[in-house]
N, C-alpha and C positions, 0 to 999 in steps of 0.2 A: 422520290425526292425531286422536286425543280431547282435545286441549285444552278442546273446549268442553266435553267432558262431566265432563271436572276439577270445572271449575267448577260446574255443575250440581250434582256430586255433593258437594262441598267445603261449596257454601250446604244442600242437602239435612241432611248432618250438624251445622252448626254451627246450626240454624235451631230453636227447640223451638213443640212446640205448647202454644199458648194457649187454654184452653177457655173460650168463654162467660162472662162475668160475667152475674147475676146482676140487678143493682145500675144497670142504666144509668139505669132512672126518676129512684133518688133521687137518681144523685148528677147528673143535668142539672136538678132540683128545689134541690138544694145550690147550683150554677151560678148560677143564677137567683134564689135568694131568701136564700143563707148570708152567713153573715161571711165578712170577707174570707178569713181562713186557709183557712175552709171551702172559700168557692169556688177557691183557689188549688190545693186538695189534690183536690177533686173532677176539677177538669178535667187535672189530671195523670192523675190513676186511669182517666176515662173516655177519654183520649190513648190510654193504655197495652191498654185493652179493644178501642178501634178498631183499634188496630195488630195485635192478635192475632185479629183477625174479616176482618185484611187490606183495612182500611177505611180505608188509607194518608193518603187526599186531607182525611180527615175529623181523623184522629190531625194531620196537619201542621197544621191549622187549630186546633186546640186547642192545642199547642204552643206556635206563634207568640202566640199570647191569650195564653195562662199569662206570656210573657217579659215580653207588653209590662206584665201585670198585676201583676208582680212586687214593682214598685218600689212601688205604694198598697200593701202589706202589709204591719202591722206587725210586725218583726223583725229579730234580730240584725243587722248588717252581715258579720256574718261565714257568717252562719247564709243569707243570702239572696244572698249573691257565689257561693257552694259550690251552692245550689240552682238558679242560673242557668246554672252551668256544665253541670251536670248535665241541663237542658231543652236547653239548645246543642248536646249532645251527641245527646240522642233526634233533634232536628229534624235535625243530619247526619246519623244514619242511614237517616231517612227519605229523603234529595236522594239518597245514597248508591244504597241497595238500591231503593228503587219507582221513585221518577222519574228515575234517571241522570244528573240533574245537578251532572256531578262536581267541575267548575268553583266550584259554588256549595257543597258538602257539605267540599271542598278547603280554601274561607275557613272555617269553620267551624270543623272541625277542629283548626286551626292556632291559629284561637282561642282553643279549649279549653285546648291544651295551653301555652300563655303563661300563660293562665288558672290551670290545674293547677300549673305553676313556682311561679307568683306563692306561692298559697296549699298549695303543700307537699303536696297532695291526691295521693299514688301510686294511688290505687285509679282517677284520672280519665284518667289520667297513661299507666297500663296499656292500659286501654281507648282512649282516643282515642289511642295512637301505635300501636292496632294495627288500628286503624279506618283512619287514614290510610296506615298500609303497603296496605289491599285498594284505597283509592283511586286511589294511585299504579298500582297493579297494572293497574286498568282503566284508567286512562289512557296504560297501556303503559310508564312510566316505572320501569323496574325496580331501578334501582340506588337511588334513592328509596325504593322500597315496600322494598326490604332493611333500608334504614338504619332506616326507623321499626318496622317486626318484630323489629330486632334493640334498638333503645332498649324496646321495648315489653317482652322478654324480661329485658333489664338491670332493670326494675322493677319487675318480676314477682319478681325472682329475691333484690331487695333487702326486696322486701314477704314473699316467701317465700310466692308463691303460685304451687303448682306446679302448678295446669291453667293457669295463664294460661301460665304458663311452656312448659307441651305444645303449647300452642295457638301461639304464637310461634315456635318449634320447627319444627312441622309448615307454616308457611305460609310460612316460610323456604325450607323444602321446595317447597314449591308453585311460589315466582317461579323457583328456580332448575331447575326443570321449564322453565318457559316461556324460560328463557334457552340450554333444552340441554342443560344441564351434569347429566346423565342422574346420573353417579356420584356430585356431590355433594349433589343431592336425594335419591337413595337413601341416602346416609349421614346424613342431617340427617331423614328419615322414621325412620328405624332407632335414632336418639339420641332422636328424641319416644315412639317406640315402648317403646323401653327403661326413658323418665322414669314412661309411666303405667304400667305393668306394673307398676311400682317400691310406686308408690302404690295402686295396686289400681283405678285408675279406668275402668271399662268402656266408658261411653262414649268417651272417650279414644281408647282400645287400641285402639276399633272405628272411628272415623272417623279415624285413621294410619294400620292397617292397610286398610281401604278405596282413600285417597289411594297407598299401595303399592303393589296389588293394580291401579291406573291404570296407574302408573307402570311395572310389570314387563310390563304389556300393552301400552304404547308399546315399550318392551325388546325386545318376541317373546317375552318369558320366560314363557310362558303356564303351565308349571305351577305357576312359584312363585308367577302372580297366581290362579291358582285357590285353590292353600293358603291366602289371603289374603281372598279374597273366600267363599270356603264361612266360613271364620271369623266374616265378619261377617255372614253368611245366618243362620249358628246363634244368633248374639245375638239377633238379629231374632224369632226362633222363641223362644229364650228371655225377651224382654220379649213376646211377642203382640203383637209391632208389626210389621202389613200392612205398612208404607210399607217399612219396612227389608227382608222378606222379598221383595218385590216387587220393587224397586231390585235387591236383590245376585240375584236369580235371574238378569234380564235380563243383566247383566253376567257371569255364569257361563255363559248359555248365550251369548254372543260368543265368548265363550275360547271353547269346543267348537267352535265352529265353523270357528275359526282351526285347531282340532285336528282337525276333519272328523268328530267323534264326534259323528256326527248323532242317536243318539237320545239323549244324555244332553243336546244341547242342545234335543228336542223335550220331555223330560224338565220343563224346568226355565222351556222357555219355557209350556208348559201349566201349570206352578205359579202362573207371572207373571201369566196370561189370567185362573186362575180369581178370583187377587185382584185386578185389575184389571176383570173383572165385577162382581163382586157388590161391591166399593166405588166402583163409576161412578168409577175413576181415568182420566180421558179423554185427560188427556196419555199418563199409560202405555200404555194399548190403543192407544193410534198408535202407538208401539214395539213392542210385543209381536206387533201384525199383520204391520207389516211384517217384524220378524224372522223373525215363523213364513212369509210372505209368499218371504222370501229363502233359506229352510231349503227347502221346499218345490220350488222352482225350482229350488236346485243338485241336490237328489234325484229333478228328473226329474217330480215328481206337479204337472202342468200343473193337473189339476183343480183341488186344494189350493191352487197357488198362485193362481192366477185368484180364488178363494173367499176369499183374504184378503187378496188387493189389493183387491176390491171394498168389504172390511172398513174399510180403511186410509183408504181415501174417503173413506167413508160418514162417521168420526169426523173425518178431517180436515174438512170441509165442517160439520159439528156446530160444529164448534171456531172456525172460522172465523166461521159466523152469532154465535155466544156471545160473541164478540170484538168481532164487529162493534158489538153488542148493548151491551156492557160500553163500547166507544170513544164509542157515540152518551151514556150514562149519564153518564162522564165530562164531557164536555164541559157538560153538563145541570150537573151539580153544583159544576162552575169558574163556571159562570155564576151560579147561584142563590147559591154565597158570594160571588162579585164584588158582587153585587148589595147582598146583606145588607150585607157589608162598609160600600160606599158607601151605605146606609141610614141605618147605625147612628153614620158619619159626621153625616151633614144632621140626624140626630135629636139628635145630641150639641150640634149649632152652634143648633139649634131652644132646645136646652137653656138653652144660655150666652144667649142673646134673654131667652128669661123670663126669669130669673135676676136680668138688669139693668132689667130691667122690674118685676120684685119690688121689685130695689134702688132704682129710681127712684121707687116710691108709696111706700115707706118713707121715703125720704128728704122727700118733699112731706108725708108726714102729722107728722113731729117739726118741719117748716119751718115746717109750719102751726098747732102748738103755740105754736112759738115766736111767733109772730105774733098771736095771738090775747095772749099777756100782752103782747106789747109795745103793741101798739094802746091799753092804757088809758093806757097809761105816755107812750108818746111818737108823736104821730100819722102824723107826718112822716117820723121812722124805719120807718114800715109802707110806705109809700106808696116810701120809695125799695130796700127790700128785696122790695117785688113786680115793679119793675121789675127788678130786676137778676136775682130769681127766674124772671121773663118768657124774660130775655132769655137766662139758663142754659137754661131744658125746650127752646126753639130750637133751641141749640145741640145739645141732647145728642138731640133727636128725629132733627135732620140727620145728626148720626153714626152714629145707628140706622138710620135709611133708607139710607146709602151700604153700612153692612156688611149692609142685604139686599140691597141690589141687586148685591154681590160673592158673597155664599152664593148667589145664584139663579144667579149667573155661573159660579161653582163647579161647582156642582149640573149644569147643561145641560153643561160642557164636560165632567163625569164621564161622563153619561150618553152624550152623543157617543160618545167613546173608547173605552167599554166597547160599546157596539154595534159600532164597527169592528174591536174586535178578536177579539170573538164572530166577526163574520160572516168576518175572516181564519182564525180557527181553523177553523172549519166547513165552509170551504174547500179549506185544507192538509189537512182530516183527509176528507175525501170526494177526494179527488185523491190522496192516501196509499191509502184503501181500493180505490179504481176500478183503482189499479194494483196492489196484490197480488191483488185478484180475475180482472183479468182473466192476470195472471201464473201464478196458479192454474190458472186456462181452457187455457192455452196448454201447462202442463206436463204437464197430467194427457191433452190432446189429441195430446200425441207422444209421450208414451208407449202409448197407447192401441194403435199400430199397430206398435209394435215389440215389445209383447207376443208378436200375431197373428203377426207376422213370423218372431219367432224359436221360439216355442212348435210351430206349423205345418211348421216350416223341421227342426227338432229328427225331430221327428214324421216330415215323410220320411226323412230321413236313417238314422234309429234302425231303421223298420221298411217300407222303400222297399219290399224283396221281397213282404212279406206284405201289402200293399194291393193292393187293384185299380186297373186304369186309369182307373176314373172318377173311386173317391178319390186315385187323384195327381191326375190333371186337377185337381181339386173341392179339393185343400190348396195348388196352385200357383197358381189362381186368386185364391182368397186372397190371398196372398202379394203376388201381384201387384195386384191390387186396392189390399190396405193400404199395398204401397210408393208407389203411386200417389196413393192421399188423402195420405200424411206428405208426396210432393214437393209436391204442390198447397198442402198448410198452409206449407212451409217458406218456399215460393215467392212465396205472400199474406204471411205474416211480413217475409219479407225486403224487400218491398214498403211495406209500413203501415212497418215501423221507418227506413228511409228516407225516407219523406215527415215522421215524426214527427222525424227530427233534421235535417231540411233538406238530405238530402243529394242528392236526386231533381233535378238542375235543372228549372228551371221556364221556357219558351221558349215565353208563348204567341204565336199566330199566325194569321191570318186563312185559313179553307179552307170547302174546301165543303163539309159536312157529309153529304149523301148519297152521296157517293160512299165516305166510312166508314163508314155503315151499309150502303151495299150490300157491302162488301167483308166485314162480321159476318155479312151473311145468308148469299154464298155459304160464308165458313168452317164455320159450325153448319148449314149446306146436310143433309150428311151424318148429321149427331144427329138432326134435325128427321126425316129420312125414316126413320129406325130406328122410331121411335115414330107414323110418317104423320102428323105435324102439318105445317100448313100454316102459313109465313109469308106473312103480308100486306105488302109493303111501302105504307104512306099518307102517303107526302112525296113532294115534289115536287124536280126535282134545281133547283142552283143556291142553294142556303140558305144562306148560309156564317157562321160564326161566328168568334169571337175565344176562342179559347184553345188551350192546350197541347194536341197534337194525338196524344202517345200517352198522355197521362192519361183527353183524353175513349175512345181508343179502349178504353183496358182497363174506363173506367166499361160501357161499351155494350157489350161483350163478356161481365161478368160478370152484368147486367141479363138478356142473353140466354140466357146457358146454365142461368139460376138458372129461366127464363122455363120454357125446354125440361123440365127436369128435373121441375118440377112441374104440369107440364099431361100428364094421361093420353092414351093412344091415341087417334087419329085426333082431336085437339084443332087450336085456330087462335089464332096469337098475332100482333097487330097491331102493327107501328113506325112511332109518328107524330112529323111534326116541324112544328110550327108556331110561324110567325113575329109577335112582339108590337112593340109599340113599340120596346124594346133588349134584348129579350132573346127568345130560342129555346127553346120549350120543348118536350122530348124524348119519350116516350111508350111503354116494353115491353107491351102489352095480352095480357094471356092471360086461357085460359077455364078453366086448372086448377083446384087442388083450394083453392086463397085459404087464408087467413091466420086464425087467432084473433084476436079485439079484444084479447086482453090479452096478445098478444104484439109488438103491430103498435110495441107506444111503446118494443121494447126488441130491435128490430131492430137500431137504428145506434146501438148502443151497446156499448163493449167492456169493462163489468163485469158484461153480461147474458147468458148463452149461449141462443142461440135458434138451435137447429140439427135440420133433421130431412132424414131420406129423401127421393128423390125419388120418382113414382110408378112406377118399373123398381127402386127401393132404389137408385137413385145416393145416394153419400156427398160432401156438403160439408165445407170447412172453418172457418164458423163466422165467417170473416176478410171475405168478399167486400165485404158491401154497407159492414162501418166502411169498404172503404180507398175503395168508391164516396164514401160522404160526404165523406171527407178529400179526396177529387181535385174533387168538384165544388165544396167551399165555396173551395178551392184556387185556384179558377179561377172565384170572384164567384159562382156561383150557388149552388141549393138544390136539394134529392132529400126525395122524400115518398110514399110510399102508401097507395092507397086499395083497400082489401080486405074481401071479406068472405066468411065459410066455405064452401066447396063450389060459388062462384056466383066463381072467378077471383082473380085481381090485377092492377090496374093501380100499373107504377111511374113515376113522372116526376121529371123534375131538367130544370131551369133554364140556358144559362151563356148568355153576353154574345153577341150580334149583331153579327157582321163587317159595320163600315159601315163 
């Protein structure tokens, strides 16, 4: 299905570019020191700058300012209802398209357009019911997102504005794609297509004819989406706009592909490459690799293909760090406004303090006017307007001390709140990143051998007779090798995802411990002599401990073969178990080839890949030592090591004491 790329390509055309103002200095100097209209018009302008520099978080925060600022500025009522509406509308676009809070851009919306009734405004009218037709859409609600596309057309049509009217039109089109109805999205692409032709409007013509050219490629109608899509390449070419040429290439060399005309699609995906180089378009070159990646592979050029899936990596893992990069910024920049925000609060309430504190020495200096002429006049009357003077400043001091003692109260429960909620963000958004990376790890590690598998596999097959017997041997081995690591990842996989949803039962139970580490030593009995390494057993039998008794066996199974694999020829690896107050502490000692310091803190971690060879090149999966941690904290204890380069590793982990 390309629904998603509908979409993608749908926002691509409707989206324009914003160049750079100029002006940010003055007009956050306007902000700051203009009249009110100034600063009202300023932080619109500089809204409207952020949003086209894609500075979304920064444009919402000026928005929200502008509405609340609104009402201090002098102006029409009529004049500042119309202007309001028209900030409601930018800030839903913003919950809309950047942060997908469609719930909240949903109220908004609606507002608008009660709003727009109210005050007769079609131009607001237009837009915000075809804003809330794309809202509906993303929320899936399609028979909704019709009805507001179609009122949005009805107003267009009364205003007599015939791109809004295209536009309404074609996204008509669009929901009735997502509902199926293949023929009457094609007929309602074909009535938009028809209205701009009418009018000569090019952009128009070319993002319907684009949305067609999707549409006839979900169909299978691949030539008529080719007619459609070369159409809007030439435009492309005709404005000297990369983005457009780049886009429709990729999407022309798909069709071919579907068509098997493999060099018209090598054609068009090198058109894509060259502008996706030299304009560092990093999203595209993850397309364009992988396409030429998959052109490649179905024609058989193993080499090529290998050469741009390493490609494909390389920018997906770029994109990823830049992400990551951009996620940690974000979070930085919700906090330093949160902050200001509640700054500019306590500096506001600081404000209103002085204020009445002004108010209150003014009032005692005309008090004290008045007292200075009365004194000649009437004694008595002095003497009971200082009391009652007295016993006011008392009063109104006490009122002043209660409302600091509630701002200070204020103040701390802000600060509270915003710290816990920093520290949940920063937590949801580190537990969000740790699982698409290590998601990352694990997809890019199975595919890795089904490469080998089938590239090698291909490779006999094609040219079995014309190899010698040592390169079949030498491609079967492979094979077998790779199939071998994928069962062993699939195997660890299947294991860690189990433990992580609790599906593993857990039955610990009191045993003797040495008689499971003797039955590890005779099984890797056999590895340990390939390489003539010598196990030590240094425990004593009789040790017995308290836990789950095939958790601990696969921790001290995978401790050991990891033991084997990296200690060279003729080496000696030691299993010690020694018993403490309540707990048994465990011991794999080897004299191999030890560990980096700066890899040791990102062992038993699964957002960090820390994977190498053994010293024969045995291949790991990368899985072992997480599902160890996960089984020994499992089961109350701890795992830890102590390594250092070329001079060994010792590993140990902890569990509970069968008493």
């Amino acid at each position: 299905m390309i629904k998603p790329t509908l979409i993608t390509a749908l926002f691509f055309f409707l989206i324009g570019f914003v160049f750079p103002n100029q002006q940010t200095d003055s007009l956050s100097r306007a902000i700051s020191s203009g009249t009110p209209i100034e600063k009202l018009d300023a932080m619109q302008e500089l809204a409207k700058i952020k949003k086209g520099d894609n500075s979304w978080e920064e444009a919402q925060i000026l928005y929200t300012e502008a509405l609340a600022y609104i009402d201090s500025v002098p102006m029409q009522p009529e004049e500042a209802y119309l202007l309001k509406s028209e900030i409601m509308l930018d800030l839903a676009y913003i919950y809309l398209v950047y942060s997908a809070e469609y719930n909240r851009s949903l109220d908004l919306f609606i507002k608008v357009i009660k709003r727009g009734e109210h005050s007769h405004d079609t131009a607001i009218l237009i837009k915000a019911n075809r804003l809330l037709g794309f809202n509906y859409r993303y929320l899936k609600k399609y028979n909704k997102s019709l009805n507001y596309f179609n009122a949005s057309f009805i107003y267009a049509k009364a205003y007599n504005d015939t791109i809004a009217m295209i536009s309404a039109i074609n996204e008509e089109a669009n929901v009735y794609f997502y509902l199926d109805d293949f023929e009457k999205s094609k007929r309602l692409h074909l009535d938009a297509l028809e209205l701009a032709k009418g009018v000569n409007y090019s952009h128009g013509i070319n993002f319907v004819s684009n949305d067609l050219a999707l549409l006839y490629t979900e169909l299978g109608k691949y030539n008529e989406a080719l007619e459609y899509f070369l159409l809007v390449h030439n435009y492309g070419k005709q404005i000297n706009n990369n983005r457009y040429i780049c886009a429709t290439a990729i999407n022309i060399a798909n069709v071919y592909l579907k068509l098997e005309k493999y060099d018209s699609v090598q054609f068009y995906y090198e058109i894509a490459e060259k502008i996706a180089i030299n304009d560092n378009l990093r999203d595209t070159k993850l397309d364009v690799f992988r396409g030429l990646n998959d052109l490649y592979y179905v024609k058989g050029d193993y080499k090529n293909a290998y050469k741009y899936q390493e490609k494909h990596f390389g920018i997906r893992d770029t994109i990823f760090n830049l992400e990551k990069e951009k996620q940690i910024a974000d979070i930085s920049t919700k906090y330093e406004a949160g902050k200001k925000e509640k700054e500019n609060k306590v500096l506001k309430q600081q404000n209103v303090i002085q204020e009445l504190e002004l108010e209150k020495g003014k009032s005692r200096f005309i008090f004290t006017i008045l007292i200075a002429g009365i004194i000649v006049v009437f004694i008595i009357s002095i003497a009971l307007i200082l009391y009652r003077s007295n016993l006011q400043k008392k009063r109104t001091n006490d009122e002043l001390k209660n409302k600091n003692k509630q701002i200070t109260l204020q103040k701390n429960q802000l600060i509270e709140t915003l710290k816990f909620l920093s520290k949940r963000e920063k937590e949801l958004e580190e537990a969000n990143i740790t699982k698409d990376k290590f998601f990352s790890i694990i997809a890019h590690d199975i595919k890795n051998p089904f490469t080998s598998i089938l590239g090698f596999s291909n490779m006999l097959r094609d040219d079995f007779d014309n190899l010698s017997l040592a390169e079949q041997k030498k491609y079967a081995g492979i094979i077998s090798e790779s199939s071998e690591n994928l069962y062993k990842l699939l195997d660890n996989l299947l294991q860690w995802s189990r433990a992580q949803t609790n599906r593993i039962e857990f039955h610990p139970e009191k045993f003797d411990l040495s008689i499971l580490l003797e039955n590890n030593v005779a099984l890797y009995k056999n590895a340990a002599l390939k390489k003539k390494i010598e196990i030590i057993p240094d425990f004593k039998s009789g040790v017995n401990i308290f836990a789950d008794k095939s958790m601990a066996d696969v921790v001290i199974r995978n401790l050991l073969s990891n033991a084997i694999k990296f200690t060279k020829l003729n080496g000696r690896i030691k299993i010690s178990a020694i018993e403490n107050i309540d707990k048994v502490k465990i011991g794999i000692i080897d004299n191999g080839v030890g560990i980096e310091k700066s890899k040791i803190k990102k062992l038993f971690r699964i957002d960090s890949k820390v994977k190498s060879e053994g010293t024969d090149n045995e291949q790991g999966t990368g899985l072992g030592l997480i599902i160890c941690k996960e089984f020994v904290e499992r089961n109350g204890g701890k795992i830890w090591v102590e390594s250092k380069k070329n001079m060994g590793s010792s590993f140990f982990f902890s569990l509970p004491k069968g008493l």
